[in-house]
The first five atom37 places (N, CA, C, CB, O) and aatype in JSON, in Angstrom:
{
  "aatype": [20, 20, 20, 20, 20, 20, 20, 20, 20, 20, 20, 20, 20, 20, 20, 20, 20, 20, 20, 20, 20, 20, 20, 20, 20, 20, 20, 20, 20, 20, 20, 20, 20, 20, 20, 20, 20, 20, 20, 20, 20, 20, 20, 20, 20, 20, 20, 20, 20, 20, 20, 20, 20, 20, 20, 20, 20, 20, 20, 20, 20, 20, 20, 20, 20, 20, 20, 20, 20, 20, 20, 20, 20, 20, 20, 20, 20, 20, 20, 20, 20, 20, 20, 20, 20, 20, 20, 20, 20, 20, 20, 20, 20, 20, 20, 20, 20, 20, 20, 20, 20, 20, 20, 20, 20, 20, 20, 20, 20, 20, 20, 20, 20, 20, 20, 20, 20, 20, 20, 20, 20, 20, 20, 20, 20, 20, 20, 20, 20, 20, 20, 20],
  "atom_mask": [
    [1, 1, 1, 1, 1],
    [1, 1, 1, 1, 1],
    [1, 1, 1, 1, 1],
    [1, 1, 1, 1, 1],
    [1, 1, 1, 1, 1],
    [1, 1, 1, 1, 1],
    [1, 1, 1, 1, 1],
    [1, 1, 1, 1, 1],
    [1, 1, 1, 1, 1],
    [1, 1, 1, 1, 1],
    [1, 1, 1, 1, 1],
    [1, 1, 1, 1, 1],
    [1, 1, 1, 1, 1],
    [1, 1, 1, 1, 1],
    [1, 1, 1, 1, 1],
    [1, 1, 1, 1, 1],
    [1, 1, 1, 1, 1],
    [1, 1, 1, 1, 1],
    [1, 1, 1, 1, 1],
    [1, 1, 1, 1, 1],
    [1, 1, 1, 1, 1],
    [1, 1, 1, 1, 1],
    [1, 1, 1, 1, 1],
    [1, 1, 1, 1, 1],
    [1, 1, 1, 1, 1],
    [1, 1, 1, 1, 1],
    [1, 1, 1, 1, 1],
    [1, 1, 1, 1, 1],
    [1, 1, 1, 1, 1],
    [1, 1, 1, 1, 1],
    [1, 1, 1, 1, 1],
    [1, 1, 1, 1, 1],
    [1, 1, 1, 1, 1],
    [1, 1, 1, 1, 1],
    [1, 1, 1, 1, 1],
    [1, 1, 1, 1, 1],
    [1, 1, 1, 1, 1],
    [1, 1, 1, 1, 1],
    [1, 1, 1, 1, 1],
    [1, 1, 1, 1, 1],
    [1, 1, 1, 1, 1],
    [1, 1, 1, 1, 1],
    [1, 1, 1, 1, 1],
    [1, 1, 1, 1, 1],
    [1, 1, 1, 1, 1],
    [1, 1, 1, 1, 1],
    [1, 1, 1, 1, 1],
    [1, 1, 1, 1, 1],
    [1, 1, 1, 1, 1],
    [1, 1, 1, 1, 1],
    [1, 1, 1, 1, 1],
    [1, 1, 1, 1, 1],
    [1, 1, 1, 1, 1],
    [1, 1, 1, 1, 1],
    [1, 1, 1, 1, 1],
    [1, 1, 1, 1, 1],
    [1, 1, 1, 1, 1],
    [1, 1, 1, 1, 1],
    [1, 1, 1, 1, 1],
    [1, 1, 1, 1, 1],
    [1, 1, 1, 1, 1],
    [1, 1, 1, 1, 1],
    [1, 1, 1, 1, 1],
    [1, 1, 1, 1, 1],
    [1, 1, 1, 1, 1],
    [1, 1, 1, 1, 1],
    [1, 1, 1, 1, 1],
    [1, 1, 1, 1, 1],
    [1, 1, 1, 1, 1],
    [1, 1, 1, 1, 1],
    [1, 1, 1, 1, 1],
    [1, 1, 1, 1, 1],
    [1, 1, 1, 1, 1],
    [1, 1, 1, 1, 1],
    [1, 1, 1, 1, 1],
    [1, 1, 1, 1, 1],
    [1, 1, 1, 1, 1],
    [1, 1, 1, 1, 1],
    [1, 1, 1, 1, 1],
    [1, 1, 1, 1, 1],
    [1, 1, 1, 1, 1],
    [1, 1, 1, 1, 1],
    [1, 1, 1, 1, 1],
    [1, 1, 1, 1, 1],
    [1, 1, 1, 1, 1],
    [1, 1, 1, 1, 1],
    [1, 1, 1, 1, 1],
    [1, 1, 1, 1, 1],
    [1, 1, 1, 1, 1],
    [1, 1, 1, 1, 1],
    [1, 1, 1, 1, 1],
    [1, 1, 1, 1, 1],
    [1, 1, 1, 1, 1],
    [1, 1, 1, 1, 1],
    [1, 1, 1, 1, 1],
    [1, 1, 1, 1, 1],
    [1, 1, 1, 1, 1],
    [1, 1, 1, 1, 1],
    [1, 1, 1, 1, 1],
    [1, 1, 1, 1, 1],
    [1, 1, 1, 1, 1],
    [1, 1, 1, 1, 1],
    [1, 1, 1, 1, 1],
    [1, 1, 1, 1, 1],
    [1, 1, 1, 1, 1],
    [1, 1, 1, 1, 1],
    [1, 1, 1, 1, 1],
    [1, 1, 1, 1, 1],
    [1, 1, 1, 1, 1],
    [1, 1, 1, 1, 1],
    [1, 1, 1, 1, 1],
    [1, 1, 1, 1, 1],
    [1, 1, 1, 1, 1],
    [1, 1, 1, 1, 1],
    [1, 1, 1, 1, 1],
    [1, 1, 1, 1, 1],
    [1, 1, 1, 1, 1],
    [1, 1, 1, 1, 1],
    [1, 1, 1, 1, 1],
    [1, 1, 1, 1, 1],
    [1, 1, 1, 1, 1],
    [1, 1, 1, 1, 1],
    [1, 1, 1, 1, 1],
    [1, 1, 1, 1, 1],
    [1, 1, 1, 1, 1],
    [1, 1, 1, 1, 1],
    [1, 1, 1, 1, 1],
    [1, 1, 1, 1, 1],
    [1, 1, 1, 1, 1],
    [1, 1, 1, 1, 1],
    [1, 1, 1, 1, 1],
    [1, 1, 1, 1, 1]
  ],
  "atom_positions": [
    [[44.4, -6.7, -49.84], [45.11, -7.49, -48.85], [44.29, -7.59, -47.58], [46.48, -6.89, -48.56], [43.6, -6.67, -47.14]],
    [[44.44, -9.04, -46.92], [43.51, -8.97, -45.84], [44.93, -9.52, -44.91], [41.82, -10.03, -45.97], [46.05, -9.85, -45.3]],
    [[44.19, -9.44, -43.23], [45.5, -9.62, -42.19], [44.61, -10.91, -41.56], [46.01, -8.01, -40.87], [43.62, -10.95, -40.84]],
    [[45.54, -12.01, -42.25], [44.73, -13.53, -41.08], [45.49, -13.32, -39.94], [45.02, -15.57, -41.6], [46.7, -13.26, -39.71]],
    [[43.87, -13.15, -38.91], [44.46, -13.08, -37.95], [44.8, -14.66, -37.2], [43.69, -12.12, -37.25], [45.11, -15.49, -38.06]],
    [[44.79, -15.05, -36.17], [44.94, -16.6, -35.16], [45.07, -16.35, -33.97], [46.18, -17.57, -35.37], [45.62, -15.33, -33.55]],
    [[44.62, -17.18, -33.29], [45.32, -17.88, -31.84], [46.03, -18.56, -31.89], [44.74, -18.53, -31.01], [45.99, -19.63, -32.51]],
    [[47.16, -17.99, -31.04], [48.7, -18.48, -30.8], [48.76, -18.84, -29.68], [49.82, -17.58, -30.97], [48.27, -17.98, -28.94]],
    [[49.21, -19.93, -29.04], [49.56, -20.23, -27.99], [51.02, -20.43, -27.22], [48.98, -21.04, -28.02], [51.87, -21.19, -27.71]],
    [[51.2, -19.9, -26.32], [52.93, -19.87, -25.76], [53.01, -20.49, -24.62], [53.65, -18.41, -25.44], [52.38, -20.18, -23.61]],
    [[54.02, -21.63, -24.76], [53.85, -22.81, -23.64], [55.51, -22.62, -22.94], [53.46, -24.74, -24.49], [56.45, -23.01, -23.63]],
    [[55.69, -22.22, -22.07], [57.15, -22.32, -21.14], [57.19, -23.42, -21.53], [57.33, -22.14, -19.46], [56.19, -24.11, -21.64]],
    [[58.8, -23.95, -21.95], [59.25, -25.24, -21.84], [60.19, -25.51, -20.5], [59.99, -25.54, -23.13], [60.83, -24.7, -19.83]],
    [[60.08, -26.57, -20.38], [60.69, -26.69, -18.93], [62.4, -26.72, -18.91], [60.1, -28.19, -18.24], [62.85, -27.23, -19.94]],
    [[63.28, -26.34, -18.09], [64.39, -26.33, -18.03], [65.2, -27.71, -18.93], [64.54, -26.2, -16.61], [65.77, -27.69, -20.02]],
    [[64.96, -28.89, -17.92], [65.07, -30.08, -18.46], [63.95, -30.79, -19.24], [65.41, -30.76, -17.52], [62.9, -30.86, -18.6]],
    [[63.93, -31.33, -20.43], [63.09, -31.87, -21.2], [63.81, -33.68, -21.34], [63.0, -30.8, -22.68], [63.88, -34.09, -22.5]],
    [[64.06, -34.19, -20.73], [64.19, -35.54, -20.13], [62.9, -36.12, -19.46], [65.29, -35.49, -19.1], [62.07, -35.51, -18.78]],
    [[62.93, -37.61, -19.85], [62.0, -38.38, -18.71], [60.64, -37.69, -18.74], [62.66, -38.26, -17.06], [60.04, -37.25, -19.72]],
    [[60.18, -37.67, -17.12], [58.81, -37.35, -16.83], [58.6, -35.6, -17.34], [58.53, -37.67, -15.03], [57.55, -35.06, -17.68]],
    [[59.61, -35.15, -17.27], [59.12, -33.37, -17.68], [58.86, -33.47, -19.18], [60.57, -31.95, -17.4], [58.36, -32.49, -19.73]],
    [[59.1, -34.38, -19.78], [59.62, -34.16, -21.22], [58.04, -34.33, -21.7], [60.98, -35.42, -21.93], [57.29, -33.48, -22.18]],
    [[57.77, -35.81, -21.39], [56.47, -36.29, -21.44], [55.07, -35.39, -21.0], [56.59, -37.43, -20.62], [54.1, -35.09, -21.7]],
    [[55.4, -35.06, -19.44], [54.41, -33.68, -19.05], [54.16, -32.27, -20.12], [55.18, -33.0, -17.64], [53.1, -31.71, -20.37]],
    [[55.33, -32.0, -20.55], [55.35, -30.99, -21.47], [54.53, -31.08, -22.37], [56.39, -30.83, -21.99], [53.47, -30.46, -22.48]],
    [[55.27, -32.37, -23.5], [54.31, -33.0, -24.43], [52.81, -32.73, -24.18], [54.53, -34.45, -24.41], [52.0, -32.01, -24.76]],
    [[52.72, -33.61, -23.05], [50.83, -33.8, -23.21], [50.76, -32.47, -22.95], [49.7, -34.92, -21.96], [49.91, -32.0, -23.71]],
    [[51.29, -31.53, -22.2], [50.6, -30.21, -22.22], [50.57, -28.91, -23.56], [51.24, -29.63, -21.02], [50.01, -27.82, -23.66]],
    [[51.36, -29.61, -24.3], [51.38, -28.85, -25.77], [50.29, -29.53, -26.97], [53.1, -28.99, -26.44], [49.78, -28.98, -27.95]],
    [[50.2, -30.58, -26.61], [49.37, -31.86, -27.47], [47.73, -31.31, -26.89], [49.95, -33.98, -26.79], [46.94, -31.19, -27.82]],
    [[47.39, -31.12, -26.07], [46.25, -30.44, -25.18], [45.94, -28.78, -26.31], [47.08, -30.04, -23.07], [44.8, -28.4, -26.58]],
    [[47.1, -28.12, -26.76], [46.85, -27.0, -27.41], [45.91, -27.58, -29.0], [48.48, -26.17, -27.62], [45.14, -26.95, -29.73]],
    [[46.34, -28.85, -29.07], [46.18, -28.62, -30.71], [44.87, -29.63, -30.77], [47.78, -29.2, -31.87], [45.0, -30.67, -31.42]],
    [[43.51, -29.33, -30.08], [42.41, -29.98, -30.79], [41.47, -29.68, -30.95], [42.1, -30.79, -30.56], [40.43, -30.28, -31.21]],
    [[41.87, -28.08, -30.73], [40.78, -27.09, -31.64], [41.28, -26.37, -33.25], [40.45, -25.63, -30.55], [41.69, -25.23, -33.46]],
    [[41.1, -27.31, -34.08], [41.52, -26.54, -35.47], [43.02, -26.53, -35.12], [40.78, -24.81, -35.78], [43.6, -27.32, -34.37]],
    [[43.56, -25.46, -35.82], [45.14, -25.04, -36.53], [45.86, -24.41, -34.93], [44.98, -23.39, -38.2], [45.67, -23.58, -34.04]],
    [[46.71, -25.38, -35.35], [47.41, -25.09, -33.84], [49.05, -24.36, -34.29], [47.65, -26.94, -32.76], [49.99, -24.91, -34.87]],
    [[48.93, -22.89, -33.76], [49.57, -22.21, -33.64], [50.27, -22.54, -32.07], [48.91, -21.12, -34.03], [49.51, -22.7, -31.12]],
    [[51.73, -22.62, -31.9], [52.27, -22.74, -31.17], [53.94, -21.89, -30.83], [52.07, -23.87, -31.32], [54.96, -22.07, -31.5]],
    [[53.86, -21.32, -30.07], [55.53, -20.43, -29.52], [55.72, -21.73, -28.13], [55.23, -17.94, -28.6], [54.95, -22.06, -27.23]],
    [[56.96, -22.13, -28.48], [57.74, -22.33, -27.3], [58.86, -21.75, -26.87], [58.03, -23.34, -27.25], [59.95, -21.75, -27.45]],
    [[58.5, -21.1, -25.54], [59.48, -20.21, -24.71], [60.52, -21.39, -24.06], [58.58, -19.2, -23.39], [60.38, -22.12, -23.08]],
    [[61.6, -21.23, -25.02], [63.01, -21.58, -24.65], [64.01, -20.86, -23.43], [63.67, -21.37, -25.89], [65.06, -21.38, -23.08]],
    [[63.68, -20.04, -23.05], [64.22, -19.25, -22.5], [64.77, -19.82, -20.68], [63.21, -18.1, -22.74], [64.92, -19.0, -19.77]],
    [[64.9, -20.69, -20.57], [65.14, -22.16, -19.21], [65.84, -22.99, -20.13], [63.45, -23.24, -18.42], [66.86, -23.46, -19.63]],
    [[65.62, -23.37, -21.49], [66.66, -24.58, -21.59], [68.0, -24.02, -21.87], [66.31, -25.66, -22.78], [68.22, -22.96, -22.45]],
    [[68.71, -24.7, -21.47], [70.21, -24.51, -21.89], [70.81, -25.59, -23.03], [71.14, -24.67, -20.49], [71.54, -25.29, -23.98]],
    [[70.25, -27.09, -22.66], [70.81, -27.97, -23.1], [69.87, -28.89, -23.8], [71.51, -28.43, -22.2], [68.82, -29.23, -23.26]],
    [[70.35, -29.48, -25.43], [69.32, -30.0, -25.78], [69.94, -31.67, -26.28], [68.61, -28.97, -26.9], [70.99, -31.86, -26.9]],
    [[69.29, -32.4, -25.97], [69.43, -33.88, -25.86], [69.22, -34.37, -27.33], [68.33, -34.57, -24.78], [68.92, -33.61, -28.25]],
    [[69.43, -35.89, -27.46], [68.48, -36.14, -28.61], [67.06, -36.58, -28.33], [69.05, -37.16, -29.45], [66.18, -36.72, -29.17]],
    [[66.93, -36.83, -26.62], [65.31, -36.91, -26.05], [64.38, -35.5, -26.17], [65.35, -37.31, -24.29], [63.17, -35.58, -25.95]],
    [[64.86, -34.5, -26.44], [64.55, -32.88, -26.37], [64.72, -32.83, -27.91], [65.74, -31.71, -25.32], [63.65, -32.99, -28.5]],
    [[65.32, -32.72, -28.35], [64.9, -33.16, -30.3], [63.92, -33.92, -30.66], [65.96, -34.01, -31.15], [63.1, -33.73, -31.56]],
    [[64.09, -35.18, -29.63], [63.05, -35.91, -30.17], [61.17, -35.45, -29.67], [63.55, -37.45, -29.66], [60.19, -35.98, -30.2]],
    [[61.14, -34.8, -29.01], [60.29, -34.18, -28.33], [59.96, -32.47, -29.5], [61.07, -34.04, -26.59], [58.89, -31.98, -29.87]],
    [[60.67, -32.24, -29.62], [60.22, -31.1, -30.32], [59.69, -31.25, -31.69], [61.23, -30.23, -30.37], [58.8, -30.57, -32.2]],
    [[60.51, -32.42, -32.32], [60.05, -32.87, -33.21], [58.68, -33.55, -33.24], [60.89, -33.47, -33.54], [57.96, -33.45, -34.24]],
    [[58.27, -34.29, -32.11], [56.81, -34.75, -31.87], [55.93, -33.35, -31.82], [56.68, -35.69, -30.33], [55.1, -33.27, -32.73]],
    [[55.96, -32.79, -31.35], [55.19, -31.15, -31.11], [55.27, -30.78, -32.65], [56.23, -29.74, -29.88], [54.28, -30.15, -33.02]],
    [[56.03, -30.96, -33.46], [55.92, -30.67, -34.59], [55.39, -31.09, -34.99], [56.48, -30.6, -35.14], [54.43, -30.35, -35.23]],
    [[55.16, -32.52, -35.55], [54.74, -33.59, -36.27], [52.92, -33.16, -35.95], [55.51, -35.29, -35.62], [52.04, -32.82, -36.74]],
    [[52.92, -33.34, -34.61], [51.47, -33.06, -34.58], [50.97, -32.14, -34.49], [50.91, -33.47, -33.91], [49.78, -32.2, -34.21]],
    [[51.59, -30.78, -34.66], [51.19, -29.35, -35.12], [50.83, -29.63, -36.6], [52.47, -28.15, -34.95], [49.73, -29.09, -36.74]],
    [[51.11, -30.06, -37.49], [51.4, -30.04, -38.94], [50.21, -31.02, -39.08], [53.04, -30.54, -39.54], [49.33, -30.53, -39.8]],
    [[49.86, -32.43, -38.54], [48.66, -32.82, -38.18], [47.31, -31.96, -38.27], [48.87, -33.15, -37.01], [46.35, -32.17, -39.02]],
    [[47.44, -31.03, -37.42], [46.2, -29.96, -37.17], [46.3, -28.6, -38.23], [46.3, -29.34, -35.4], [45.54, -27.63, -38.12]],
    [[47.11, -28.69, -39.02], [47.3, -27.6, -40.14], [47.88, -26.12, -39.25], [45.56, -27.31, -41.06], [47.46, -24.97, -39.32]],
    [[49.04, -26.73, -38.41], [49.68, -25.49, -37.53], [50.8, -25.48, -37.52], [49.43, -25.35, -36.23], [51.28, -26.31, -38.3]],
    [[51.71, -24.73, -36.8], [53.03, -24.8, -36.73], [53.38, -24.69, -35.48], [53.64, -23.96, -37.47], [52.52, -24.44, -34.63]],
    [[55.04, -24.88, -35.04], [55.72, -24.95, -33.9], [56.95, -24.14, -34.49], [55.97, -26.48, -33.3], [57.61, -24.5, -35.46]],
    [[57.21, -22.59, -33.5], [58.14, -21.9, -33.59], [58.68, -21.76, -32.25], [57.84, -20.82, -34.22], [57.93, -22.1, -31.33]],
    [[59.78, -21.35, -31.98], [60.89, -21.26, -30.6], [60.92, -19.76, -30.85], [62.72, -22.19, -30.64], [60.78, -19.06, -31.86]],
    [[61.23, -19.45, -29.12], [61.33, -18.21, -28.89], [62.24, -18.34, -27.82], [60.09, -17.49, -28.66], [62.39, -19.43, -27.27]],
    [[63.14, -16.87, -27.33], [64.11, -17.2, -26.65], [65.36, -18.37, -26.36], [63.59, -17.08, -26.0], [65.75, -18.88, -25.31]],
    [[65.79, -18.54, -27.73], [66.35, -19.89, -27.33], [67.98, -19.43, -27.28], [65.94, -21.26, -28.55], [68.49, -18.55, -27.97]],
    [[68.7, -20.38, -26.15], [70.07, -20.01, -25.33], [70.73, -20.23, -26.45], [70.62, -20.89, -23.94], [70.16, -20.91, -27.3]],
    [[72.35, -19.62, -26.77], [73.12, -19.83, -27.72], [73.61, -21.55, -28.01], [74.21, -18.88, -27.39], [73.71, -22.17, -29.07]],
    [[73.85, -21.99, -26.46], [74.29, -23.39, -26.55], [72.93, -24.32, -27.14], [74.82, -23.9, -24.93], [73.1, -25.08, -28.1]],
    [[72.12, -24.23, -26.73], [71.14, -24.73, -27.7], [70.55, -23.95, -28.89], [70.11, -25.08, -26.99], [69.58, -24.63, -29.23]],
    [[70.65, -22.81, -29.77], [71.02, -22.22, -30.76], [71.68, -23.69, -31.47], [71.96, -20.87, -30.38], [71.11, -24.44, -32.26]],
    [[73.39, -23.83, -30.77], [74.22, -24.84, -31.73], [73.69, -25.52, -32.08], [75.15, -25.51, -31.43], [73.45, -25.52, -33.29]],
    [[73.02, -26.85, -30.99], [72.83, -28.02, -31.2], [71.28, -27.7, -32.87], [72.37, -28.86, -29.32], [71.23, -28.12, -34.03]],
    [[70.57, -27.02, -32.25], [69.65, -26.66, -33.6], [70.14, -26.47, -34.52], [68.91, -25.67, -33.66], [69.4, -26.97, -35.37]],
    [[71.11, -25.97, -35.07], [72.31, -25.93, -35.78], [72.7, -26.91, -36.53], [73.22, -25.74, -35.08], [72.45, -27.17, -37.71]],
    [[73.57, -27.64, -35.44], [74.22, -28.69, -35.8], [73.77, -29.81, -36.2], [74.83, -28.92, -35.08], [74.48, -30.54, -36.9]],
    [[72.21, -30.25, -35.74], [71.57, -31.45, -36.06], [70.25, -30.7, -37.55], [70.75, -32.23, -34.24], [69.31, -31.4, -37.96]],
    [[70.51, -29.34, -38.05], [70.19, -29.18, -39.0], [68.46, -28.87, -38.65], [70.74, -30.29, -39.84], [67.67, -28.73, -39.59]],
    [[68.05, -28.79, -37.39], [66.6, -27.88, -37.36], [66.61, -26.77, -37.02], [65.61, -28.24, -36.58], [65.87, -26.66, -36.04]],
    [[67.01, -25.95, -37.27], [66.76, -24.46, -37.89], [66.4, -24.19, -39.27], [67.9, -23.7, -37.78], [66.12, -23.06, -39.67]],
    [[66.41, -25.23, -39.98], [65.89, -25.03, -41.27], [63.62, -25.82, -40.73], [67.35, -26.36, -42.79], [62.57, -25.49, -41.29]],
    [[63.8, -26.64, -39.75], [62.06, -27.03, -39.51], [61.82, -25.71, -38.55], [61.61, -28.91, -38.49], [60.95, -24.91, -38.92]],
    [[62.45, -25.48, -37.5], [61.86, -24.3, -36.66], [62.42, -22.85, -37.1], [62.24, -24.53, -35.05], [63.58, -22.55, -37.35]],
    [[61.44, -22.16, -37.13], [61.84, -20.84, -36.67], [61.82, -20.38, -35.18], [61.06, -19.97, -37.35], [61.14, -20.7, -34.21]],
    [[63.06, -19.3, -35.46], [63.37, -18.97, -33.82], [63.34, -17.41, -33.79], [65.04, -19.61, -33.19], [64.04, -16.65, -34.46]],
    [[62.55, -17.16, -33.03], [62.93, -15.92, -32.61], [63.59, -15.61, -30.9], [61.63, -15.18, -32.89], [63.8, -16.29, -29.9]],
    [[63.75, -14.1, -31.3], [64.63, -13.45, -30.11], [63.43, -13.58, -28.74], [65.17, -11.47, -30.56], [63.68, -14.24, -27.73]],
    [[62.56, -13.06, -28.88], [60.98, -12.84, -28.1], [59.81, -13.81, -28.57], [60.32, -11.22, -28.44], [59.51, -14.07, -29.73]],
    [[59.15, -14.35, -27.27], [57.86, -14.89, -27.54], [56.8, -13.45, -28.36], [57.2, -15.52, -25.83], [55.92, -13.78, -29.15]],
    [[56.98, -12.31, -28.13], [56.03, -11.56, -28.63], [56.44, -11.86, -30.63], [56.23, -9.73, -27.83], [55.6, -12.22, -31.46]],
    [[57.71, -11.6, -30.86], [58.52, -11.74, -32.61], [57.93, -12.91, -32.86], [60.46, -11.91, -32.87], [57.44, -13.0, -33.98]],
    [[57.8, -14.13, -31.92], [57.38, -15.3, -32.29], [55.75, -15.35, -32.54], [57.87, -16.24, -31.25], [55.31, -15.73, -33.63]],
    [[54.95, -14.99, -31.56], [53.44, -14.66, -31.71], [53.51, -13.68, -32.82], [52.66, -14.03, -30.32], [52.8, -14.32, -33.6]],
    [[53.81, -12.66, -33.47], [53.19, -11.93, -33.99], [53.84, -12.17, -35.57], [53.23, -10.61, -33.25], [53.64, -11.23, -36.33]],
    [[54.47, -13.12, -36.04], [55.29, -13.55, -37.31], [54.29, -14.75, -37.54], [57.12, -14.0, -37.09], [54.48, -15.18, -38.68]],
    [[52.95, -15.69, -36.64], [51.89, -15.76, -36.94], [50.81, -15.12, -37.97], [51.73, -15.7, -36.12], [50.09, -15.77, -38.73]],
    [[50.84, -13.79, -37.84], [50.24, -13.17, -38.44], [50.81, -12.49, -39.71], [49.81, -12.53, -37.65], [51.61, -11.56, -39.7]],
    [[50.26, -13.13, -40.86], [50.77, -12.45, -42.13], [49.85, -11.71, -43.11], [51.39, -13.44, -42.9], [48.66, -12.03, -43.21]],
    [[50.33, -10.83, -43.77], [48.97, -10.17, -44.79], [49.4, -11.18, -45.99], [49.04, -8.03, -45.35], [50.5, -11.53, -46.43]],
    [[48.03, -11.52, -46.35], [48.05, -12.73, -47.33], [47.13, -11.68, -48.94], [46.84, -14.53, -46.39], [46.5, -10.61, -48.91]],
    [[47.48, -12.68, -50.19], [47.39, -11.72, -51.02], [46.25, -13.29, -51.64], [49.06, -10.84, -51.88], [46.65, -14.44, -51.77]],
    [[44.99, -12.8, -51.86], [44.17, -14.05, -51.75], [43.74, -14.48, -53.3], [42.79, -13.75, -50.74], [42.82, -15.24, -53.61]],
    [[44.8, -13.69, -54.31], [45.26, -14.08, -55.59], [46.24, -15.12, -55.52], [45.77, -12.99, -56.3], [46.94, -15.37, -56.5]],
    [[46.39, -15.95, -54.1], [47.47, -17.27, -54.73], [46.81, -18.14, -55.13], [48.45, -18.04, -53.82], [45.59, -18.22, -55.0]],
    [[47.69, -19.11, -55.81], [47.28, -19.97, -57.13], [46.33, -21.31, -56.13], [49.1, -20.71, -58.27], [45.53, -22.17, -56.52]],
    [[46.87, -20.98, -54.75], [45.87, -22.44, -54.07], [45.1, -21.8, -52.91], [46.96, -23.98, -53.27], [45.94, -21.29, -52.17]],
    [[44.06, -21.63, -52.51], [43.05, -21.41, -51.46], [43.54, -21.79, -49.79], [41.75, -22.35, -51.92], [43.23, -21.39, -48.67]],
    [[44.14, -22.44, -50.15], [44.65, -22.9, -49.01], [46.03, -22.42, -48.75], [44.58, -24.27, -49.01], [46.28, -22.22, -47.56]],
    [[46.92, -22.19, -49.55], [48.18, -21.58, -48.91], [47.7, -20.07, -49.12], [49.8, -22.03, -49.73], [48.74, -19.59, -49.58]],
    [[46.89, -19.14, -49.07], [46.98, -17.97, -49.02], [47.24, -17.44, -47.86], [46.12, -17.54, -49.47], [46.74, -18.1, -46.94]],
    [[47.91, -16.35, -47.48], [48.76, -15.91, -46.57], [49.8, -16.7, -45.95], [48.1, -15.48, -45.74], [50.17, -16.28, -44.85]],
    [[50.5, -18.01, -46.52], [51.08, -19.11, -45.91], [52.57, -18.55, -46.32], [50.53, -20.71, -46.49], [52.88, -18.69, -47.51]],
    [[53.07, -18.22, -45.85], [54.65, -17.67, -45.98], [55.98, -18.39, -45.73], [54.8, -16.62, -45.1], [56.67, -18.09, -44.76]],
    [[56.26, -19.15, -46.43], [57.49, -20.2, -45.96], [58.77, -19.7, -46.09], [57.56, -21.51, -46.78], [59.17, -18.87, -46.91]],
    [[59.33, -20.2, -45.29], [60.61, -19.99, -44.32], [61.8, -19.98, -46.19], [60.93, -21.93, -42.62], [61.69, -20.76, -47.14]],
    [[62.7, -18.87, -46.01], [63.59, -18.48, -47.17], [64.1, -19.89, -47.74], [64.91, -17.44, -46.68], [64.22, -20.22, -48.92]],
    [[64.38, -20.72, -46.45], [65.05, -22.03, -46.66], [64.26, -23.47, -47.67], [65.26, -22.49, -45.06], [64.68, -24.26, -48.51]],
    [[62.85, -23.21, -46.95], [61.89, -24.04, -47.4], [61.25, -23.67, -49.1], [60.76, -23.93, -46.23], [60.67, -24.49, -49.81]],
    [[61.45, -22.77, -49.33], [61.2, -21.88, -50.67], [61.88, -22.0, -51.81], [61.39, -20.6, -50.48], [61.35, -22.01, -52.92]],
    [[63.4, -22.13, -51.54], [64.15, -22.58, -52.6], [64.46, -23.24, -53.29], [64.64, -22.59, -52.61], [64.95, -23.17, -54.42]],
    [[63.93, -24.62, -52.09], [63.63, -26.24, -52.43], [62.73, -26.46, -54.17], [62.36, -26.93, -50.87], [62.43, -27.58, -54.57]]
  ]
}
């Protein structure tokens, strides 16, 4: 067994993700991903409330994480936005953790480099995504 390690990056999200913050955010998470595999934590821990402009935004951070062969996980995120992730059914695309540190370090997996493809070795998908 070997431990892939990475660079993870953890970007504060801004309180409100509307309008001009939403956009600022963006380009400043889009800025993480154009070196190789973009590992990304967003610290939720300021939003309270999530829009369908703040869905639609997280979902872009996604889209182009997955682009660069990376991912986008949440950290600290408030119960009231907990729901709405919930309710519009992404908690099955993001993982969330309690801490940006649970979130950085669930990056790192021991990979077993007997899997059947070169490329998913150490790639660990979410219980939800697995069953499919």
């Amino acid at each position: 067994m070997a431990v892939r390690s990475c660079e993870v990056t953890v970007s504060q999200s801004p309180a409100n993700l509307n309008g001009v913050a939403a956009r600022h955010f963006f380009h400043e998470v889009d800025s993480f991903m154009t070196s190789g595999r973009a590992f990304i934590v967003l610290d939720f821990s300021q939003v309270r409330q999530l829009d369908r402009n703040a869905i639609y935004l997280l979902l872009c951070c996604l889209e182009e994480a997955i682009k660069c062969d990376g991912n986008v996980k949440l950290a600290a995120v408030s119960p009231q936005a907990r729901i709405v992730l919930d309710a519009k059914g992404l908690n099955r695309l993001f993982e969330s953790f309690e801490t940006n540190a649970d979130a950085v370090s669930s990056f790192s997996r021991r990979s077993h480099y007997g899997a059947s493809s070169p490329d998913l070795a150490g790639e660990q998908l979410p219980v939800s995504a697995s069953a499919a």
